[in-house]
Residue frames as qw, qx, qy, qz and C-alpha x, y, z in Angstrom:
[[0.945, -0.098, -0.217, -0.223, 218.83, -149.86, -99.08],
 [0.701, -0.530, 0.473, -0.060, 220.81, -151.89, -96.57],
 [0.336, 0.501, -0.775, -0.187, 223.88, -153.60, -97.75],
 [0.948, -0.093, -0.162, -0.257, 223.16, -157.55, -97.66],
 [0.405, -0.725, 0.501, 0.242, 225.41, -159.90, -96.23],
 [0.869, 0.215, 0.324, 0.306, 226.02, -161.79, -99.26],
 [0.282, 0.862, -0.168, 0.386, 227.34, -158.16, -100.46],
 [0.171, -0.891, 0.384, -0.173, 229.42, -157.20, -97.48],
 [0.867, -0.299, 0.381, 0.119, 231.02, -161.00, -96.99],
 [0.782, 0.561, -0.038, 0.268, 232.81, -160.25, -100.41],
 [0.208, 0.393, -0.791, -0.421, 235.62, -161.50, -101.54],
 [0.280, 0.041, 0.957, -0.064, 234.34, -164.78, -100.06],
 [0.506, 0.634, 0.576, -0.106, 230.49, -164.68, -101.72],
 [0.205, 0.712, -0.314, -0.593, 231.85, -163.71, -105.12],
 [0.401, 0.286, -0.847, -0.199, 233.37, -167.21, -105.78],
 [0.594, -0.171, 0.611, -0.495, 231.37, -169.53, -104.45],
 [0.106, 0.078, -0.967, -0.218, 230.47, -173.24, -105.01],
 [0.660, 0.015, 0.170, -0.731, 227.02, -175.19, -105.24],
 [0.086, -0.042, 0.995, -0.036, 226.41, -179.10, -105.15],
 [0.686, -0.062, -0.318, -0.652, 223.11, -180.45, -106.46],
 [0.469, -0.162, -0.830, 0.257, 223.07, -183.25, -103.29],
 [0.637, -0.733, -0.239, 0.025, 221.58, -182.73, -99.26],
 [0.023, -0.851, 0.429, -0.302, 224.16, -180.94, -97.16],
 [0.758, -0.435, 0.483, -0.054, 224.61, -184.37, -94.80],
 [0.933, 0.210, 0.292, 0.004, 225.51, -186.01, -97.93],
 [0.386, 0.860, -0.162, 0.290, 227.47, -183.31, -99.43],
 [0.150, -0.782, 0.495, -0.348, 229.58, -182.92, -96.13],
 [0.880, -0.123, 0.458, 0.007, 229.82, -186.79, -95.16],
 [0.862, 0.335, 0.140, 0.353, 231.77, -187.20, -98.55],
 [0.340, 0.826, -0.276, 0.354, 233.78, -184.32, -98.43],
 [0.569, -0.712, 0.373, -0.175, 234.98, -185.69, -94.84],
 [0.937, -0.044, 0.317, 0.140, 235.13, -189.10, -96.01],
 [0.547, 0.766, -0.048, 0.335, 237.43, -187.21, -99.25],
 [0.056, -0.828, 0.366, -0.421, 240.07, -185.71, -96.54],
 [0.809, -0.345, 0.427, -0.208, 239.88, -189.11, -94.39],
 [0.870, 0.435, 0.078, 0.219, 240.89, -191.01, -97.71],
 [0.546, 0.668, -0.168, 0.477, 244.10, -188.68, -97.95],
 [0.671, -0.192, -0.563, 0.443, 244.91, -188.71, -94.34],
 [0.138, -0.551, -0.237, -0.788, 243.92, -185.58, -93.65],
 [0.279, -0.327, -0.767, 0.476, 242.71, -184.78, -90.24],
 [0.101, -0.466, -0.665, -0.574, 239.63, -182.88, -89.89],
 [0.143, 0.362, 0.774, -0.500, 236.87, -181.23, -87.57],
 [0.259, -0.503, -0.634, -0.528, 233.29, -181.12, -88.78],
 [0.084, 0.267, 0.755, -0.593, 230.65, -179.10, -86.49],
 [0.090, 0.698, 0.694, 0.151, 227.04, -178.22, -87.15],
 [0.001, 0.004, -0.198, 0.980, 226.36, -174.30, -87.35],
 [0.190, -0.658, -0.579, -0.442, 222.54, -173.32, -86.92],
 [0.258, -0.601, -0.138, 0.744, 222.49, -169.82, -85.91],
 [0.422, 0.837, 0.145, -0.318, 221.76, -166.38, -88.44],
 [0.799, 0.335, -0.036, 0.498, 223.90, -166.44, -91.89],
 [0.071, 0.917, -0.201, 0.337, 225.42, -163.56, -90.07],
 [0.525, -0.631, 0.554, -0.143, 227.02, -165.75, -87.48],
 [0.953, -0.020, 0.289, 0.094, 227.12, -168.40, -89.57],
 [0.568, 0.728, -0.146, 0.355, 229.50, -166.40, -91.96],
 [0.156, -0.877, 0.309, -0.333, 231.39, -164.88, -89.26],
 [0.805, -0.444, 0.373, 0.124, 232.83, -168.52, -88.31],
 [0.871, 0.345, 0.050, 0.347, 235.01, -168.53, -91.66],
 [0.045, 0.840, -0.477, 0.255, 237.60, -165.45, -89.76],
 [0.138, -0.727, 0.318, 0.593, 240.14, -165.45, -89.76],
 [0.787, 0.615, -0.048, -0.010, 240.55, -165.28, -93.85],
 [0.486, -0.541, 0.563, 0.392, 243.88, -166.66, -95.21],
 [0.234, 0.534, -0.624, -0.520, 246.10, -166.67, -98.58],
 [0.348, 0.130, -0.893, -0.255, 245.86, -170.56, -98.37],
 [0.290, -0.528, 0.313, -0.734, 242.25, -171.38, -97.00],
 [0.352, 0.046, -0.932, 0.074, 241.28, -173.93, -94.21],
 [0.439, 0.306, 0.446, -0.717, 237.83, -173.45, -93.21],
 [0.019, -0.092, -0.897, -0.433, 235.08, -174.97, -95.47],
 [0.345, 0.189, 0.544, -0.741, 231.27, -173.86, -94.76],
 [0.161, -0.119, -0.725, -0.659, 228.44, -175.68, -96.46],
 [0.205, 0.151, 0.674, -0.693, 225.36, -174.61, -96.10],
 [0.330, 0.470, 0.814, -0.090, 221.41, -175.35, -97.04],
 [0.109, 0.178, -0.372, -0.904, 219.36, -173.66, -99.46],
 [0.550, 0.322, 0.494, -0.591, 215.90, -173.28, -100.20],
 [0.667, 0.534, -0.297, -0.426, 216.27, -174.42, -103.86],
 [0.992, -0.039, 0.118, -0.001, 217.88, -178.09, -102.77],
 [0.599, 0.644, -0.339, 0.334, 221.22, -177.08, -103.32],
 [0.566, -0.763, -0.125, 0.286, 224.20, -176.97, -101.26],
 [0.335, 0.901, -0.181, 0.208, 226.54, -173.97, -101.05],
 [0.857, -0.034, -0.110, 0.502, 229.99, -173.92, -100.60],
 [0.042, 0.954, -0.242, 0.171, 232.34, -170.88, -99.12],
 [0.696, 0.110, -0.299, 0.644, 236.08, -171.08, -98.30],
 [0.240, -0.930, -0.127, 0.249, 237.72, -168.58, -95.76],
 [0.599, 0.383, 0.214, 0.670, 240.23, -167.16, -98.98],
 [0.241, -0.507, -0.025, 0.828, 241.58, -163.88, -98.74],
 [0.282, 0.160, -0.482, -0.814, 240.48, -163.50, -102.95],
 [0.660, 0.097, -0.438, -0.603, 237.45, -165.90, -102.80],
 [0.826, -0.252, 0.348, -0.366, 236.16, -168.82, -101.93],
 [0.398, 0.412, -0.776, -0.266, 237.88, -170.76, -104.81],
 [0.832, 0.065, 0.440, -0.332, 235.30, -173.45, -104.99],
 [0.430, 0.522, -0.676, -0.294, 237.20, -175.15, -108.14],
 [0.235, 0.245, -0.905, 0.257, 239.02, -178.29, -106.57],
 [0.298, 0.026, 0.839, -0.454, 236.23, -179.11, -104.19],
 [0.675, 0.321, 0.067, -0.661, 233.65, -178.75, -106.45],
 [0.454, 0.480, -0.733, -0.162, 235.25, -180.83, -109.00],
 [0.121, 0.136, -0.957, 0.225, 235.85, -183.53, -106.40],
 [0.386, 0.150, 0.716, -0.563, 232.27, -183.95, -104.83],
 [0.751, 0.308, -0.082, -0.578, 230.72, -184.20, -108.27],
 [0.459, 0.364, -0.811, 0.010, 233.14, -187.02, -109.31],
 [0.045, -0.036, 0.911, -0.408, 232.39, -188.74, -105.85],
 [0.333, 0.208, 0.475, -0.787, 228.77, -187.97, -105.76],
 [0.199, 0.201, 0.744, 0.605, 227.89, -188.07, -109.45],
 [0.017, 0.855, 0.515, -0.067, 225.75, -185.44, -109.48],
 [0.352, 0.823, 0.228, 0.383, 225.90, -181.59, -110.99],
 [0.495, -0.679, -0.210, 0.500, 228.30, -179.02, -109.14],
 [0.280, 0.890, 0.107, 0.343, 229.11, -175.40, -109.88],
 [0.495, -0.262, -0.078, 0.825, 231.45, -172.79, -109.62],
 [0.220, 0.872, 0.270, 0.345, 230.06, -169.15, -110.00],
 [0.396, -0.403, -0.116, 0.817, 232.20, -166.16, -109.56],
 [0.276, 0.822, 0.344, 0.359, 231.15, -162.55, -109.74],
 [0.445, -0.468, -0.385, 0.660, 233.08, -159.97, -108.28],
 [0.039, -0.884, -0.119, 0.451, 232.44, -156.06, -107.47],
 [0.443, 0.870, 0.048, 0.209, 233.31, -153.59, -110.51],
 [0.240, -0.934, 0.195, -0.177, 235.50, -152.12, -108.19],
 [0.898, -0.302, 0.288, 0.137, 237.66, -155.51, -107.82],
 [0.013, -0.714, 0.541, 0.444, 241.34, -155.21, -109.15],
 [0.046, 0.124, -0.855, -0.501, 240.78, -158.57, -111.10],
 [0.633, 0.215, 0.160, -0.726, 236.96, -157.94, -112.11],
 [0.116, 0.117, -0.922, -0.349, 235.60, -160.75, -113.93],
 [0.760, -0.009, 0.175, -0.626, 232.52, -163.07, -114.27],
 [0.253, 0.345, -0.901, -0.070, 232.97, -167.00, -114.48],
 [0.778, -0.002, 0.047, -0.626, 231.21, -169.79, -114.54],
 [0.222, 0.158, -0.960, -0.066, 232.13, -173.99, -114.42],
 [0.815, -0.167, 0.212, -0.513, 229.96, -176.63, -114.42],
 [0.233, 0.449, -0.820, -0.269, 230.74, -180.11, -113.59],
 [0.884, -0.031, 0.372, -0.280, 228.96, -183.60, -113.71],
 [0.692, 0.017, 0.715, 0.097, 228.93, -187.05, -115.31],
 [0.216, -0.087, 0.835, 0.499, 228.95, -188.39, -118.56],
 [0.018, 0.436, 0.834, 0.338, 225.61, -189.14, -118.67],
 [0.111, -0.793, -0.378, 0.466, 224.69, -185.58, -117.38],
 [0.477, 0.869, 0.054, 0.123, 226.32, -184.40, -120.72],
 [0.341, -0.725, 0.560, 0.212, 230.24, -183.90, -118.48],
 [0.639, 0.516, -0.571, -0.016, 233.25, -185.34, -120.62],
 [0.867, 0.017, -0.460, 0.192, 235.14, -188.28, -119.42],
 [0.453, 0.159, -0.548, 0.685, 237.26, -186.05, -116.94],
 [0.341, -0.585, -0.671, 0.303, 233.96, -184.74, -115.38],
 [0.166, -0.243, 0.093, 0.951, 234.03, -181.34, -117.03],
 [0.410, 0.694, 0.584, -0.098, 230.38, -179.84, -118.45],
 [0.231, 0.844, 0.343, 0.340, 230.87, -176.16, -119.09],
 [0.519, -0.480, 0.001, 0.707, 233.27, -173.31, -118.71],
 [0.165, 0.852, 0.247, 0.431, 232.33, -169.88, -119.62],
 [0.458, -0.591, -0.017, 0.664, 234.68, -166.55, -118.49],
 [0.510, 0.632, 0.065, 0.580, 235.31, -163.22, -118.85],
 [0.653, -0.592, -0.098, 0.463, 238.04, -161.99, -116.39],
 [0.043, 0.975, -0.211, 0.053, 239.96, -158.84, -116.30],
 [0.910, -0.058, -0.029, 0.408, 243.60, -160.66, -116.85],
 [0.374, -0.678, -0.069, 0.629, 245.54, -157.45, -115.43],
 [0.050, 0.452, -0.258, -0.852, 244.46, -154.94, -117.58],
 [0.117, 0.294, -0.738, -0.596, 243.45, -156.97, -120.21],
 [0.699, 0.075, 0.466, -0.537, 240.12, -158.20, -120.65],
 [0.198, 0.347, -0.857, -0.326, 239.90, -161.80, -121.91],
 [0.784, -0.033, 0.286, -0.550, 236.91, -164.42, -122.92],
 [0.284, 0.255, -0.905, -0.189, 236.93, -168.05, -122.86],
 [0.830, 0.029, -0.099, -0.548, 234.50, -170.73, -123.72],
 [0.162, 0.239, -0.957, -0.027, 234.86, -174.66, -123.14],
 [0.273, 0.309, 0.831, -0.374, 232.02, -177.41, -123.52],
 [0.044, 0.427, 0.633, 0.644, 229.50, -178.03, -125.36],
 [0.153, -0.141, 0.268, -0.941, 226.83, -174.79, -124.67],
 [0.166, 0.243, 0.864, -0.408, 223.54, -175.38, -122.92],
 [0.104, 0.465, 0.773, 0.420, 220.03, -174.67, -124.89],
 [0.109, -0.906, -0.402, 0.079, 219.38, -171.79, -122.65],
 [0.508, -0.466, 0.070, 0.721, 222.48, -169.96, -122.85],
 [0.250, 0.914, 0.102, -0.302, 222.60, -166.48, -124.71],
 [0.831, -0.076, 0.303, 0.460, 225.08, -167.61, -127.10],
 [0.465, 0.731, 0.385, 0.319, 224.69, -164.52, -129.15],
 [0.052, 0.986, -0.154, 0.029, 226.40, -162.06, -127.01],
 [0.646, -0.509, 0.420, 0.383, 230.14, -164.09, -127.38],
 [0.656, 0.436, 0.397, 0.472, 230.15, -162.30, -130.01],
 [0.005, 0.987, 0.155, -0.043, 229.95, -158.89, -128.94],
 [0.556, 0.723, -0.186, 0.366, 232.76, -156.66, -129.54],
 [0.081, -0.586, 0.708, -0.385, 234.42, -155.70, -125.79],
 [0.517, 0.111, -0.848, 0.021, 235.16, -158.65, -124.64],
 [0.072, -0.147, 0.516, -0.841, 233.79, -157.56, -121.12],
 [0.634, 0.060, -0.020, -0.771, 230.06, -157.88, -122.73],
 [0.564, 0.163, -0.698, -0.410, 230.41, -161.43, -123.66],
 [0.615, -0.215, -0.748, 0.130, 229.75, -163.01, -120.36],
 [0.194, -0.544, 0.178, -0.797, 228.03, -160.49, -118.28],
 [0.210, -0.104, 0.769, -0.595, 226.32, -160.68, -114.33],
 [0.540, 0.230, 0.261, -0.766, 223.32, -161.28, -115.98],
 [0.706, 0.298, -0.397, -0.506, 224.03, -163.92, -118.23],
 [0.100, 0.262, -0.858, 0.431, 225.39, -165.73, -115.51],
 [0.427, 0.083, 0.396, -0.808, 222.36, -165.31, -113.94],
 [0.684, 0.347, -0.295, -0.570, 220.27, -166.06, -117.14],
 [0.636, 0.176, -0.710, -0.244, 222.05, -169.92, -117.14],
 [0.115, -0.207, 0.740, -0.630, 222.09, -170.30, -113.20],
 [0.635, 0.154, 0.363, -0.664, 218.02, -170.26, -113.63],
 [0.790, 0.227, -0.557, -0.115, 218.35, -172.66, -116.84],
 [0.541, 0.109, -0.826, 0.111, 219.89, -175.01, -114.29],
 [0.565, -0.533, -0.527, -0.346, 217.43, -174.32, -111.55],
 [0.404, -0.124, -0.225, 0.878, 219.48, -171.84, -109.40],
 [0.017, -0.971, -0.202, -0.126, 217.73, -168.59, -108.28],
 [0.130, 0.871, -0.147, 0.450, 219.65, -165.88, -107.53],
 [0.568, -0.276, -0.607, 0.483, 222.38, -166.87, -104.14],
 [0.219, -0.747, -0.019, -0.627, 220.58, -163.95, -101.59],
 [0.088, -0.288, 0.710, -0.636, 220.42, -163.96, -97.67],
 [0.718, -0.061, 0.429, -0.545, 217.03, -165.86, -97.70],
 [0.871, 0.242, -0.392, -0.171, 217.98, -168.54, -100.02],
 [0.430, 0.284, -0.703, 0.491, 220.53, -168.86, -97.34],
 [0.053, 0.008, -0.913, 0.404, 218.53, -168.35, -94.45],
 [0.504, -0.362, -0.533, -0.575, 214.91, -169.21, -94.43],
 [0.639, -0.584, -0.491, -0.094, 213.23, -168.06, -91.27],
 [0.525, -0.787, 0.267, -0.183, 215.73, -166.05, -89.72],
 [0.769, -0.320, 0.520, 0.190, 218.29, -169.26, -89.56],
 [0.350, 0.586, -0.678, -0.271, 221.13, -170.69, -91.17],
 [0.923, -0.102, 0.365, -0.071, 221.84, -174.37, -91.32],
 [0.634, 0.687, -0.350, 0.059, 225.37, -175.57, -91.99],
 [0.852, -0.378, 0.041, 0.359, 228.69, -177.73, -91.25],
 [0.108, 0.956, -0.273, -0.016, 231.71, -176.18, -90.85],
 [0.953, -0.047, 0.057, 0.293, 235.13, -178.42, -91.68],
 [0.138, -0.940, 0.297, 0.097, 238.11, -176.94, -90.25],
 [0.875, 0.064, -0.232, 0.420, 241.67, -178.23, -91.05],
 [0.647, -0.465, 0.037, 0.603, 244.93, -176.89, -89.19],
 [0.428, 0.902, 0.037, -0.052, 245.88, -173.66, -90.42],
 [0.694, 0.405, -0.064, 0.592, 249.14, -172.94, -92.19],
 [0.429, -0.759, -0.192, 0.451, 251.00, -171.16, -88.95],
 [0.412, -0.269, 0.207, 0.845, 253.73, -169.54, -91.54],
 [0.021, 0.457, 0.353, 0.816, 251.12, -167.38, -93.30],
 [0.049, -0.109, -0.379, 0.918, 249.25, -164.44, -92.45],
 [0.111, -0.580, -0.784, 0.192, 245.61, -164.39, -91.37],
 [0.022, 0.093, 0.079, 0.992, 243.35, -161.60, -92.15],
 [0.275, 0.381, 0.706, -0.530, 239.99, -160.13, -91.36],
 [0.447, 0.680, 0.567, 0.128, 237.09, -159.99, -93.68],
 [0.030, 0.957, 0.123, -0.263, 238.05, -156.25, -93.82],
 [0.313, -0.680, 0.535, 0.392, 241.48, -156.18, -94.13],
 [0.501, 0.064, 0.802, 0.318, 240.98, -158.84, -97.00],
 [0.483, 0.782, 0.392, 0.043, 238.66, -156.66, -98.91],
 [0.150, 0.917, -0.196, -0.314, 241.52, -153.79, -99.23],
 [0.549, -0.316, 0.736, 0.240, 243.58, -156.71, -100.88],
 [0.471, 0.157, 0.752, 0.434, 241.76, -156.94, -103.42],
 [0.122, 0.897, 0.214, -0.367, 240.47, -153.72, -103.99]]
């Protein structure tokens, strides 16, 4: 079977973000978010296959400055970075739920094969969406911490969540791809594939570029996977 491109785009579609908003609405506040902090910006439309649409986040860099959000067939929007280890959707997520008031994720799975393997999960919203005062829901992980495999819970757990294997004995088991999965669909997430990304053949997405950082070094998608190999 053909490799997908959500497979071959890894690091970047390992860590990825998701917003429970419209993309215009999503990306209009993250601009306005970068305008607020003086920040200078460009914003363009992509709509083109997710194969070109992926292929605008090269060059990848240590610190990154590319931003792609794009549609989904399940009312979400997604969120990639052009990172050298990931998208590291943290920090933005975080911020557009707080602005938006509305549910945003972090999921990270990466390849067996990844030198810091792991599975991870954050979820933030409002108060009244069940988030604490600082806009934190849920934080589930279990990350290879060099060599050392380590799990950690925070938040109160959700009503679908398999609470029974953070108990299991390697710590590895307690927060597997599949129970990821398993709470993604509790919050009305399918699976992130190449047709939840494009439907019909197309992508649809903005791309918000900032000035890269001239004193670091810039890498292709390739070259970035033997980093973290």
């Amino acid at each position: 079977m053909a490799e997908g491109l959500i497979e071959h785009w890894w690091p970047v579609t390992h860590d990825f973000g998701l917003v429970r908003s419209d993309i215009e609405v999503v990306a209009a506040a993250r601009r306005h978010q970068y305008s607020a902090s003086g920040q200078a910006v460009d914003a363009v439309w992509v709509d083109a296959s997710l194969e070109e649409c992926l292929a605008r986040l090269e060059p990848l860099s240590p610190a990154p400055s590319k931003e792609l959000f794009l549609s989904t067939t399940f009312g979400w929007t997604a969120f990639l970075q052009n990172g050298t280890r990931g998208s590291d959707p943290f920090l933005p997520m975080y911020q557009l739920s707080r602005t938006l008031g509305v549910t945003a994720l972090r999921a990270c799975v990466t390849p067996d094969h990844a030198r810091y393997a792991g599975v991870i999960l954050e979820v933030y919203d409002t108060p009244r969406a069940g988030g604490n005062a600082d806009g934190y829901r849920r934080s589930i992980a279990a990350v290879n911490d060099g060599g050392r495999w380590v799990f950690e819970q925070s938040g109160l757990p959700f009503d679908f969540e398999d609470a029974a294997s953070y108990t299991a004995r390697r710590k590895r088991d307690r927060f597997t791809p599949e129970a990821l999965l398993n709470v993604l669909r509790g919050l009305g997430v399918p699976r992130l594939t190449d047709e939840t990304l494009q439907p019909g053949g197309r992508c649809r997405g903005i791309l918000i570029s900032r000035p890269p950082h001239p004193h670091l070094p810039s890498f292709s998608l390739a070259e970035a996977k033997v980093l973290v190999r």
